[in-house]
Backbone as a ProteinNet text record, in pm:
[ID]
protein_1_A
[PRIMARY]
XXXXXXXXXXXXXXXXXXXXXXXXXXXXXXXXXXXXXXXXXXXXXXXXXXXXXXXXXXXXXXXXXXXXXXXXXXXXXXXXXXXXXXXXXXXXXXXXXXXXXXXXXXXXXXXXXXXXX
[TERTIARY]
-1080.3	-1174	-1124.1	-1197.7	-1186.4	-1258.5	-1180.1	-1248	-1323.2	-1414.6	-1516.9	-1521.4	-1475.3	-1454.5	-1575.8	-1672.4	-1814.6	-1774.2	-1844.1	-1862.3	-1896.2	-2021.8	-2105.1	-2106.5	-2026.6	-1978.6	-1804.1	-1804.7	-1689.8	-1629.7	-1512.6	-1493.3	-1593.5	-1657.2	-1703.5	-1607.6	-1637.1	-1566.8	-1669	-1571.9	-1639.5	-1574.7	-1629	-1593.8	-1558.8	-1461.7	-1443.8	-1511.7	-1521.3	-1569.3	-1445.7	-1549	-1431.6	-1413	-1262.8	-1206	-1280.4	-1354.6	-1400.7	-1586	-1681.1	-1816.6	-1842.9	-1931.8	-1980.9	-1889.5	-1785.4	-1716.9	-1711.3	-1731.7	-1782.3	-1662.3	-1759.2	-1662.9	-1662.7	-1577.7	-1613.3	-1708	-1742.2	-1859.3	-1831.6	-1970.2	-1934.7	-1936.2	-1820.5	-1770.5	-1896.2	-1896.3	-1974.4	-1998.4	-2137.6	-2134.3	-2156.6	-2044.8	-2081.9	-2224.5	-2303	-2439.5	-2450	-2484.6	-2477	-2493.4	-2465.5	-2472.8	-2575.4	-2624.7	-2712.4	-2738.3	-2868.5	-2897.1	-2855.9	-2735.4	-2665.4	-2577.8	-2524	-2511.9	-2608.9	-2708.6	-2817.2	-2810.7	-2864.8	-2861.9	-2759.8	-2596.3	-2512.5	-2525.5	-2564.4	-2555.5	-2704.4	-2792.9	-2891.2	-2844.2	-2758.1	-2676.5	-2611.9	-2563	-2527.2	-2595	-2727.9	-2812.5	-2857.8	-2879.3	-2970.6	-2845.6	-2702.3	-2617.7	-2594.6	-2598	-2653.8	-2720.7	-2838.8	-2965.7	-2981.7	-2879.1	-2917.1	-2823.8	-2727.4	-2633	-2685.5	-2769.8	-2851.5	-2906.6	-2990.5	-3131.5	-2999.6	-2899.7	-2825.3	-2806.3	-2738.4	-2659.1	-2748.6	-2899.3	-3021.6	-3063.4	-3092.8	-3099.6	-2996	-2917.3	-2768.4	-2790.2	-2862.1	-2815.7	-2986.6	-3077.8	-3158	-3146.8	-3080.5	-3029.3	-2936	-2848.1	-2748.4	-2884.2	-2913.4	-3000.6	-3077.2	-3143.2	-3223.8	-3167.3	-3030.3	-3007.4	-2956.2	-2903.6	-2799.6	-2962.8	-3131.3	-3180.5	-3248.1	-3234.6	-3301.9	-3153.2	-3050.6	-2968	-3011.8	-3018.1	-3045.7	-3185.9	-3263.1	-3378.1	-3404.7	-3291	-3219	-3117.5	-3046.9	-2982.8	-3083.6	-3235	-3309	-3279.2	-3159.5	-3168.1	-3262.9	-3262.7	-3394.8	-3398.6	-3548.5	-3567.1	-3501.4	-3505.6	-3411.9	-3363.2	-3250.1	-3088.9	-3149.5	-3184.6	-3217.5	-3093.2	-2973.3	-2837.2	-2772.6	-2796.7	-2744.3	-2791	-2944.9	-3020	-2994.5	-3009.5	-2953.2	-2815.4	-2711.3	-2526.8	-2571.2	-2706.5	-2727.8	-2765	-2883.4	-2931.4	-2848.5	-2771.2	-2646.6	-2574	-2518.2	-2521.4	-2556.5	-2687.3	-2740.8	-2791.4	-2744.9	-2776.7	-2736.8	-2654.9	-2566.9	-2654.5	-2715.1	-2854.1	-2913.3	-2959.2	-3108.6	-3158.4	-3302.7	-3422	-3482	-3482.9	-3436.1	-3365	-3261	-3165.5	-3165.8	-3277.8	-3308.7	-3459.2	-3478.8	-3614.3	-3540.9	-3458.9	-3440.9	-3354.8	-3275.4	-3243.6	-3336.1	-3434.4	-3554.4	-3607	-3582.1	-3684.1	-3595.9	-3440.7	-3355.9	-3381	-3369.9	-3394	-3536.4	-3586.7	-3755.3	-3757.2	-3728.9	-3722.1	-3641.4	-3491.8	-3388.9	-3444.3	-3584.6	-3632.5	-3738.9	-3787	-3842	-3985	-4033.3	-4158.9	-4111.3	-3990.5	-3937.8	-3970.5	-3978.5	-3985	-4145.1	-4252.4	-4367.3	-4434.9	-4529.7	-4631.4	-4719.8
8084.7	8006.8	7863.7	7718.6	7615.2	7543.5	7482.2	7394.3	7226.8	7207.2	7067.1	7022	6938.9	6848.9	6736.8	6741	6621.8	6561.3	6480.8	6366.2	6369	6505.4	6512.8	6687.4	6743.7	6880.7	6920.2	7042.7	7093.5	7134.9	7134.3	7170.8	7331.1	7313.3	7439.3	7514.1	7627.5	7730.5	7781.2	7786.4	7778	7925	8026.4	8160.6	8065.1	8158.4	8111.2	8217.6	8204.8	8272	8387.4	8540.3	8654	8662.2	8725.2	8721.1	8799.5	8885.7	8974.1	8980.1	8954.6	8959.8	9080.6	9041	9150.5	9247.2	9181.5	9190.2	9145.7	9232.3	9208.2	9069.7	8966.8	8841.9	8916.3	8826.8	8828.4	8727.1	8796	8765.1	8579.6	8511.2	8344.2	8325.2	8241.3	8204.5	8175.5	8187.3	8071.4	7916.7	7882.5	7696.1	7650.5	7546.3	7437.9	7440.1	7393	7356.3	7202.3	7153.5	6961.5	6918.6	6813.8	6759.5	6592.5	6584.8	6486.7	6480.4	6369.2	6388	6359	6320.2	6270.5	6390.3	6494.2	6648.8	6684.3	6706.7	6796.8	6739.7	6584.7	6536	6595.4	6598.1	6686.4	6791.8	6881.1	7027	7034.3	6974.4	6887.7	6860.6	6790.1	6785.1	6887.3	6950.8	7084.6	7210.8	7231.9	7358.1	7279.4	7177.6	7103.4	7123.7	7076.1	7146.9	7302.8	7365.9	7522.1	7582.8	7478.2	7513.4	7517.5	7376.7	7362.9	7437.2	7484.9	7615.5	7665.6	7732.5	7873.5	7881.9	7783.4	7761.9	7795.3	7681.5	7692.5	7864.1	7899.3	8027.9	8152	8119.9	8176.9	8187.3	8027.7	8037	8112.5	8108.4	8146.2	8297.3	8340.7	8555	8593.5	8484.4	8501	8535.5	8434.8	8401	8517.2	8556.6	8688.6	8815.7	8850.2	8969.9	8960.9	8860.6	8875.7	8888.5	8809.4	8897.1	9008.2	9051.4	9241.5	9307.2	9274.5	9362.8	9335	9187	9212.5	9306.8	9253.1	9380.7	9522.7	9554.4	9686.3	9757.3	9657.3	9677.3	9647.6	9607.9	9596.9	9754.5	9758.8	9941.6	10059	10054.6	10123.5	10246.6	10141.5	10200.6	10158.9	10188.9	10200.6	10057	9991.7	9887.5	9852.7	9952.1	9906.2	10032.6	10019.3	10089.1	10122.1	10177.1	10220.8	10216	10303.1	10309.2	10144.5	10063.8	9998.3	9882.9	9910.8	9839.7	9875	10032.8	10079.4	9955.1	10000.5	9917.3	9766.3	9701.4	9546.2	9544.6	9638	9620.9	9653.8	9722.1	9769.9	9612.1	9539.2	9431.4	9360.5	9377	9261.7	9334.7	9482.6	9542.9	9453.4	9402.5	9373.6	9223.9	9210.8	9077.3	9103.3	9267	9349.4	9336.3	9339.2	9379.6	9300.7	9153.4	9060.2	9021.8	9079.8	9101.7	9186.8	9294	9366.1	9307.4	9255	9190.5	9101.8	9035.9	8901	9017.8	9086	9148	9210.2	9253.3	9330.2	9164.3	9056.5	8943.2	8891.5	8914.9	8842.9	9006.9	9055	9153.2	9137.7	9123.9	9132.3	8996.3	8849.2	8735.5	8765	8835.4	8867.6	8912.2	8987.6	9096.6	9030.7	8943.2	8859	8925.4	8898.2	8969.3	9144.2	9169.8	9294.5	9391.4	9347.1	9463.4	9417.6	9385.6	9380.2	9453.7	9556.6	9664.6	9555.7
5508.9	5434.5	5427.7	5437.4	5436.5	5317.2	5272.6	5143.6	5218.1	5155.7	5219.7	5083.5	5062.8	4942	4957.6	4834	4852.1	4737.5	4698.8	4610.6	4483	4505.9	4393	4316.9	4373.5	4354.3	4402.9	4389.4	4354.5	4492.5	4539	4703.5	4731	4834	4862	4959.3	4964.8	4994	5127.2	5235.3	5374.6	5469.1	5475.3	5533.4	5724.9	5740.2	5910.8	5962.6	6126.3	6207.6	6108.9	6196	6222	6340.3	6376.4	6520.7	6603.8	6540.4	6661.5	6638.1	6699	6722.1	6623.8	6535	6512.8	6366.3	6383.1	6244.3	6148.4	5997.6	5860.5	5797.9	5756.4	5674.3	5549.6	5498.3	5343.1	5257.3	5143.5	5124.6	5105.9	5098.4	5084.9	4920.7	4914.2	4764.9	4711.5	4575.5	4504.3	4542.9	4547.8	4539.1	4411.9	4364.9	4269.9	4266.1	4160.8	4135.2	4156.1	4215.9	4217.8	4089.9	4099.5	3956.1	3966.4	4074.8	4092.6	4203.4	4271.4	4385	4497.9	4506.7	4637.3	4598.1	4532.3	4573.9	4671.3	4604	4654.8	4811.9	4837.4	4903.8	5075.6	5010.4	5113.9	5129.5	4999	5057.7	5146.5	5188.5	5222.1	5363.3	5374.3	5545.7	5579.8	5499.6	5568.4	5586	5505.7	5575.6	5683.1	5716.3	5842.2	5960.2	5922.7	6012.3	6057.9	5971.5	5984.4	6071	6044.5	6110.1	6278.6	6246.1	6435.4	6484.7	6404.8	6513.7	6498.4	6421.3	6406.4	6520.3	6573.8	6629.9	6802.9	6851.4	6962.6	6973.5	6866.1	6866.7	6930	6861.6	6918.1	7014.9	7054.1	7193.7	7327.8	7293.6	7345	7352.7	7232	7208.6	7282	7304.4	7382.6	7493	7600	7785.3	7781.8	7655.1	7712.4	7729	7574.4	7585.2	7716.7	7741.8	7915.8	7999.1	8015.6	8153.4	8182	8037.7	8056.2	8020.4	8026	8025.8	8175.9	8227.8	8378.1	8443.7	8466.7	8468.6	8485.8	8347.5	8324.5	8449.8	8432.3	8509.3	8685.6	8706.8	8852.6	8873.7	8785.9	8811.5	8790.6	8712.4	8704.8	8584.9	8496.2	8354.8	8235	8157.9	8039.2	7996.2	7938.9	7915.3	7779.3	7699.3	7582	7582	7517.3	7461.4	7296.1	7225.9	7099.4	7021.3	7065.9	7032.5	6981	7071.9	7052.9	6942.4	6946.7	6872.8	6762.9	6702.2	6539.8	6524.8	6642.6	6579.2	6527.4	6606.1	6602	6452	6411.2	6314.6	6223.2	6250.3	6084.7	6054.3	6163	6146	6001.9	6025.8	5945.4	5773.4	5760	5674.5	5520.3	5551.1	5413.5	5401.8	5450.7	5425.9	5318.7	5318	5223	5317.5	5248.6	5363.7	5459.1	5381.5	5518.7	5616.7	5595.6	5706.6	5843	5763.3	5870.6	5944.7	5888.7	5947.8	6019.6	6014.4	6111	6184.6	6131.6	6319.5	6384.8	6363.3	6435.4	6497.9	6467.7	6490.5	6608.6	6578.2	6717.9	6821.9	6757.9	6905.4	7010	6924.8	7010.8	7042.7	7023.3	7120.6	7195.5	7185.4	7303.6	7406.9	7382.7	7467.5	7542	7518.7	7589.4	7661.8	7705.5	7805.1	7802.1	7812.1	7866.1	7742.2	7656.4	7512.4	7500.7	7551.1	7529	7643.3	7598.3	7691.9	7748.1
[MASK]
+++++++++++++++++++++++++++++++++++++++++++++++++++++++++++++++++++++++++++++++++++++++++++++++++++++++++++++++++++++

């Protein structure tokens, strides 16, 4: 965990990657509450920083999922793996129920044309 020291709040408390894909962090500290609007303002630059890794990281788990399923569909194994889809979605269990909705939501863009009849 890394502390980011702002101006207008209290150092936040910043989870690191985990070493291995797919392995459980611990949960993210508490945030300070701002205490005026150039708080708000940073924590403000940092979901917008968030965001655009979100959006890269996406794009990124997109180009993999397509090609290990054109892959798959070049050896003349199954268009989706079910198995593997439950391990993806346990993933995101500890979200709640949105969590499982956005992994059902990265799987089916991963899937591209290929998961649509």
């Amino acid at each position: 965990m890394k502390d980011i020291m702002t101006s207008s709040t209290a150092p936040l408390q910043i989870d690191e990657p985990a070493d291995e894909p797919g392995a459980p962090t611990d949960p993210p500290a508490e945030l300070a509450v701002p205490t005026d609007q150039a708080g708000i303002d940073e924590l403000r630059v940092e979901i917008d920083q968030i965001d655009a890794e979100l959006v890269r990281l996406i794009q990124r788990r997109n180009a993999l999922s397509q090609a290990i399923g054109a892959a798959r569909k070049s050896f003349g194994g199954p268009r989706i793996v079910y198995s593997r889809e439950m391990a993806i979605l346990e993933r995101f269990r500890s979200l709640g129920p949105a969590g499982t909705d956005l992994g059902m939501l990265l799987l089916s863009m991963g899937r591209g044309r290929m998961g649509r009849r």
